[in-house]
C-alpha positions in Angstrom: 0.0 0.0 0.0 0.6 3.7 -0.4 2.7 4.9 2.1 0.4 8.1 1.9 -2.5 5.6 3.2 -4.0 7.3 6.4 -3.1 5.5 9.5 -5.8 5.0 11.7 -6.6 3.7 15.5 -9.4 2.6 17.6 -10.6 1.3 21.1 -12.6 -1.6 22.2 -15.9 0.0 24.0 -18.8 -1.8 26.1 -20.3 -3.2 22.5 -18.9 -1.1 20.6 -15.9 0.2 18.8 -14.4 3.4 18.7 -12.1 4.2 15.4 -10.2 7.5 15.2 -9.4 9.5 12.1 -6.4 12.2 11.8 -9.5 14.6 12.5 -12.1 12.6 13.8 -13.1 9.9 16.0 -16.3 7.8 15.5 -18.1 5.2 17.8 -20.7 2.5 16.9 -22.4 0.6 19.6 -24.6 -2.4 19.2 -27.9 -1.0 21.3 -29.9 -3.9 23.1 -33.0 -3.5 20.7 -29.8 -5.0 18.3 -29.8 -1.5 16.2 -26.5 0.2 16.0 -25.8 3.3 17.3 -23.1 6.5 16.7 -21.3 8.7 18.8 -19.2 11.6 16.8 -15.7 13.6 18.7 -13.9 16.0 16.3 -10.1 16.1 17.2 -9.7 19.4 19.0 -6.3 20.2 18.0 -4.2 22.6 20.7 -1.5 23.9 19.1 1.0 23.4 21.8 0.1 19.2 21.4 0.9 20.0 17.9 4.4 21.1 18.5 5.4 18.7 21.1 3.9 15.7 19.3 6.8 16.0 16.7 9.4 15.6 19.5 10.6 12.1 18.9 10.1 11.1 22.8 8.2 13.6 23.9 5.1 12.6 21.3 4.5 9.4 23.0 3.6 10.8 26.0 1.4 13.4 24.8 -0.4 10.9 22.5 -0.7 9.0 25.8 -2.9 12.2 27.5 -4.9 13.2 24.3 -5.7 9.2 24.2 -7.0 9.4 27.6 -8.6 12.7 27.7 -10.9 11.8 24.3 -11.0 7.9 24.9 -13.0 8.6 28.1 -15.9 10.5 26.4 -16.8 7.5 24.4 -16.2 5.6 27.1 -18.9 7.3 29.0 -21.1 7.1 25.9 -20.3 3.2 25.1 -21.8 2.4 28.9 -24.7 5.1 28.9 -26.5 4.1 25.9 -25.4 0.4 25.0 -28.4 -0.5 27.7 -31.2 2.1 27.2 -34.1 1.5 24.8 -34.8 4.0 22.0 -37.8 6.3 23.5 -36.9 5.6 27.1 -35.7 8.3 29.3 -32.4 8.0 29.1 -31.1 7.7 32.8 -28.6 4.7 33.8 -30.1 2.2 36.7 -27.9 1.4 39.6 -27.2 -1.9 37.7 -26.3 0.1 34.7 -24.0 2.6 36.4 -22.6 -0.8 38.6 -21.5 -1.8 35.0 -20.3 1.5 33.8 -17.8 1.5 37.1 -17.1 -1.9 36.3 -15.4 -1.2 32.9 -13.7 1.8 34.3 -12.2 0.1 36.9 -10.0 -2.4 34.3 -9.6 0.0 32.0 -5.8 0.1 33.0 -5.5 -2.5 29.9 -6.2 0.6 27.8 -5.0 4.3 27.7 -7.7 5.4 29.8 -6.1 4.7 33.3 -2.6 3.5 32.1 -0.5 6.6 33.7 -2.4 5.0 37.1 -1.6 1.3 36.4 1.8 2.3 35.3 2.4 3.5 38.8 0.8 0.3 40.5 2.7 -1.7 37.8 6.1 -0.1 38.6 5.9 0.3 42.5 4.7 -3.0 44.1 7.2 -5.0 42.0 9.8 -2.4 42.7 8.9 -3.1 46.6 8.5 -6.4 46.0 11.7 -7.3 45.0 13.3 -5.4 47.8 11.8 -7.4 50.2 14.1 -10.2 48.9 17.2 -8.0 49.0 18.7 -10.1 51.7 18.5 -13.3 49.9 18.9 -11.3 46.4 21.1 -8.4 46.3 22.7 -6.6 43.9 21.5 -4.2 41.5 21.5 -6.4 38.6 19.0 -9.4 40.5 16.8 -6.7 41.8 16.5 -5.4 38.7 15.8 -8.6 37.0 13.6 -9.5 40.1 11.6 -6.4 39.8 11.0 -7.3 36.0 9.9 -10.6 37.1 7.6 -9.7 39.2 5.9 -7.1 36.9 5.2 -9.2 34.3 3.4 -12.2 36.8 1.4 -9.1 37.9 0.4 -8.0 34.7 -0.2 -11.4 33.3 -1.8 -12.7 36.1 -4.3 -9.1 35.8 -4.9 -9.9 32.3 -6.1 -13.1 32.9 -8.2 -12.8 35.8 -10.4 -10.1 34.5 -10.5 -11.9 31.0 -12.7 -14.4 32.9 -15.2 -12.0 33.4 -18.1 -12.3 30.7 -18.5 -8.2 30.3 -14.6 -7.9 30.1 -14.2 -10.9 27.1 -17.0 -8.9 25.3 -15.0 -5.9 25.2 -12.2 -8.2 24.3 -13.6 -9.5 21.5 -14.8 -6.2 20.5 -10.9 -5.1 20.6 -10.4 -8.7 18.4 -12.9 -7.3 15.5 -11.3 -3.3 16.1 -8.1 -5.5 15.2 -9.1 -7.1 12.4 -11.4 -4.3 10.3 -7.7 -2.2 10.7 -5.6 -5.2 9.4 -8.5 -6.1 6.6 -8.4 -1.9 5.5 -4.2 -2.0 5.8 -4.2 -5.2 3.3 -6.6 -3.4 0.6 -9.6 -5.6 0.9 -13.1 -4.6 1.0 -14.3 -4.3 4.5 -16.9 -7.5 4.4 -17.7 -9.8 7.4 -15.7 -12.3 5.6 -12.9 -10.7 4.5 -12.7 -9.3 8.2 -13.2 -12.6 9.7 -10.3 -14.0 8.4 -7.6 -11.5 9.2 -5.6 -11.7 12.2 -6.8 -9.9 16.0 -3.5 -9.0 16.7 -1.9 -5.6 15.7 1.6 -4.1 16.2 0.2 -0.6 17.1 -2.0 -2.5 20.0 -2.0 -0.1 22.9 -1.4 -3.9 25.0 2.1 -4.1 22.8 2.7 -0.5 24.5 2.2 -1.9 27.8 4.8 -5.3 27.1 6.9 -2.5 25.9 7.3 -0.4 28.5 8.3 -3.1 31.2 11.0 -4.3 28.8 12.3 -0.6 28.2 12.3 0.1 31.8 14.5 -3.1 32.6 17.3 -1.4 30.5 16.6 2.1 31.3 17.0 1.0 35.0 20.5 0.5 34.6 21.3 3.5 33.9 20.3 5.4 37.0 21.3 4.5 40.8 20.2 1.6 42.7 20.6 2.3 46.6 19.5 3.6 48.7 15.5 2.2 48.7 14.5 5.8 48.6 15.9 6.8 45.7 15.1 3.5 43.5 11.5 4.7 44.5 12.1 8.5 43.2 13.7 7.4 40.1 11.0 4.8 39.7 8.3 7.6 39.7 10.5 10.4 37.4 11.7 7.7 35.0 8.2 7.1 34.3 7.8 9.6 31.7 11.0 8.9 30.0 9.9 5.1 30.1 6.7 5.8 28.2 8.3 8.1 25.3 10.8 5.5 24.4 8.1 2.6 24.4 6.1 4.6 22.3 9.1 4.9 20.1 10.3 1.5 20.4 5.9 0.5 19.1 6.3 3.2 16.5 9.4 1.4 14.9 8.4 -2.4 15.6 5.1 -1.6 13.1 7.7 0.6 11.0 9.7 -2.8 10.3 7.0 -5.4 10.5 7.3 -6.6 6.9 10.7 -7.0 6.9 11.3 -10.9 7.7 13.8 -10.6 10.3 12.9 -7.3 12.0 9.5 -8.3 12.1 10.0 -10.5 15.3 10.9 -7.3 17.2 7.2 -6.9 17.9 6.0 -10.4 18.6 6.1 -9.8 22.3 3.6 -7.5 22.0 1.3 -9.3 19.6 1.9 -12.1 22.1 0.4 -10.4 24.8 -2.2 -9.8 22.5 -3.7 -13.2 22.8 -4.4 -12.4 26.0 -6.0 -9.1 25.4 -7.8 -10.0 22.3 -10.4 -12.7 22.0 -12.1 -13.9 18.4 -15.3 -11.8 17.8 -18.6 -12.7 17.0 -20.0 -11.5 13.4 -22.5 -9.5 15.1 -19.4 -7.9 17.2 -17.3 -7.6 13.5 -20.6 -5.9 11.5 -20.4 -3.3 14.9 -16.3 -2.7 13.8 -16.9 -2.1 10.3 -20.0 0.0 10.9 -18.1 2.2 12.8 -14.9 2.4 10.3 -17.2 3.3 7.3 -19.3 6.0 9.1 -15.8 7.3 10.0 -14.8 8.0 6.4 -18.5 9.1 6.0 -17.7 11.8 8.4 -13.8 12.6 6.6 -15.5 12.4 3.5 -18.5 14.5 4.3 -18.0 16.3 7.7 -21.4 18.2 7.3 -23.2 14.6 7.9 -21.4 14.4 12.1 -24.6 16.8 12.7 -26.6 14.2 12.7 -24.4 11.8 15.0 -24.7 11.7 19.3 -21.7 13.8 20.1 -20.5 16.2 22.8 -19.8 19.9 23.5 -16.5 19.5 25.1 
């Protein structure tokens, strides 16, 4: 393909999927009376986040933040209407809002609460591995201990909540926003078929991010000082930052190199994680996907027509 092909993202939503645009960012949820439903977000672009997001290392954690800040208001949309009947007053039950704190609460697999679960994710192993100092110590075990440790805890995360029927729906919903992307990239008309049968892993998966930055921190760890506890625990917190802008740089250049047949393998970590993140959609859950990556283009192609879409005034 074209390297002038438009690159595009998207996040798995309570039955839906939001896809995003360079301009615009488009949701389709699958309501319960089993009609499909649209939520519209034009990209406010601040011309400060403009500047700094082509500052190789700087980008990624501003991407990070604008990811966050727009992700959560189709979020809130996804969980508000996905259960409300068209014609009914539109005001979530305590069941309904149970649910809508339910997704928020593991949303640290996405970019909505990662700069939170990057904390938890960095501290407790950090704290955990100095508790075996005595038995362990030097800085290179306690580093490789503190690695450890994060990826048992992040694993272990993943795999617990994917047990949870609400959570492998929004899996698989990230499965089909996975494959529509990979069916679009390979030039093939966006059918439940042709979707079907493309892969539910991708190298720009924000879950690659996350394998990412627990591998970049291992190395960037050696690089600062060790002892005492206190300042492993400060340098923990500041390198954060630094960890997330060379993860994102490290994501950008694994898809950069993906057809290339050795380089390629750079990013199979990440897509490995993805089997954990990702789970095979339905064709209901795929005709949601595509519905919401060809009203997208509707919008780019005609912006006038976003009128008639749910949206915000943020």
């Amino acid at each position: 393909m074209s390297n002038e092909t438009p690159v595009y993202g998207g996040q798995a939503l309570l039955e839906g999927v939001m896809f995003a645009g360079q301009d615009h960012m488009v949701t389709a949820i699958r309501r319960n009376d089993d009609s499909i439903d649209y939520f519209h977000v034009k990209k406010e672009k601040k011309p400060i986040y403009q500047k700094l997001k082509k500052i190789p290392f700087v980008r990624g954690v501003v991407a990070l933040i604008e990811s966050a800040g727009f992700g959560s208001r189709h979020l809130q949309f996804a969980s508000e209407r996905y259960d409300v009947n068209p014609g009914e007053e539109e005001e979530a039950t305590e069941e309904q809002t149970s649910k809508l704190q339910m997704i928020l609460g593991v949303a640290v697999v996405g970019v909505l609460s990662f700069l939170f679960g990057k904390f938890v994710f960095t501290l407790v192993p950090m704290f955990l591995a100095a508790s075996l100092e005595a038995w362990f110590p030097g800085k290179t075990i306690q580093i490789f201990l503190e690695t450890g440790f994060k990826l048992i805890l992040l694993l272990a995360y993943l795999y617990f909540i994917s047990m949870a029927p609400i959570i492998k729906r929004v899996f698989q919903y990230h499965g089909a926003e996975h494959k529509v992307i990979n069916c679009y990239e390979a030039g093939q008309p966006l059918t439940v078929e042709n979707v079907q049968n493309q892969s539910r892993l991708h190298y720009r998966c924000g879950s690659s991010f996350i394998l990412f930055t627990v591998i970049v921190g291992f190395f960037v760890y050696f690089f600062v000082p060790h002892d005492p506890l206190v300042v492993r625990l400060i340098s923990r917190i500041l390198l954060i930052p630094v960890v997330i802008g060379i993860s994102f740089e490290v994501l950008q250049a694994t898809n950069k190199v993906r057809n290339v047949p050795i380089l390629r393998y750079l990013g199979y970590p990440g897509l490995w994680l993805q089997l954990l993140t990702t789970k095979e959609p339905t064709n209901d859950q795929v005709e949601v996907a595509i519905a919401s990556f060809n009203k997208l283009h509707e919008v780019e192609k005609h912006p006038e027509i976003a009128a008639t879409l749910h949206h915000d005034n943020v």
